[in-house]
C-alpha angles and dihedrals in degrees: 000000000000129000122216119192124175118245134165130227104250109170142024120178120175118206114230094213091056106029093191094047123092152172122225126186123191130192139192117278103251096172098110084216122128109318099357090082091069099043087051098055085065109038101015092169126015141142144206126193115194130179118199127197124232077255081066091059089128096051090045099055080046088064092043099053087047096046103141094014134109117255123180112232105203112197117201135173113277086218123194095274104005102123121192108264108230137035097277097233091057112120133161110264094226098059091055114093114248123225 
């Protein structure tokens, strides 16, 4: 079983001293709109502080790209033996911001 909860991208902050390093900080979708409503009846506040490393570059420029905007956090058993499925700082080309 897996459990998905809607949050937004509230907040992207660069360091100087490491350029491709961030901080990203999520937090739970409070707008009543559409589907929110029901996302909000059952998390109606909640927050999540990551730092990523200048190795994340690509998952940080994800969280950029997607600064103000809703995102689903899916949260699944890290079971003996279960490994994640994919290189973690695989993402899709065509999500990441040019320029």
């Amino acid at each position: 079983m897996a459990v998905i909860a809607k949050f937004y991208v509230a907040e992207y902050t660069r360091q100087a001293y490491q350029p491709d390093a961030a901080s990203v900080v999520l937090r739970a979708t409070s707008r009543k709109e559409g589907d929110n409503a029901d996302f909000w009846s059952a998390t109606p506040s909640g927050e999540l502080k990551m730092s990523l490393s200048a190795a994340g570059g690509a998952a940080a420029r994800w969280f950029e790209a997607r600064l103000g905007q809703d995102v689903y956090l899916t949260f699944e058993d890290a079971a003996p033996g279960k490994t994640y499925a994919g290189p973690y700082d695989k993402v899709a080309r065509e999500d990441l911001p040019t320029g």
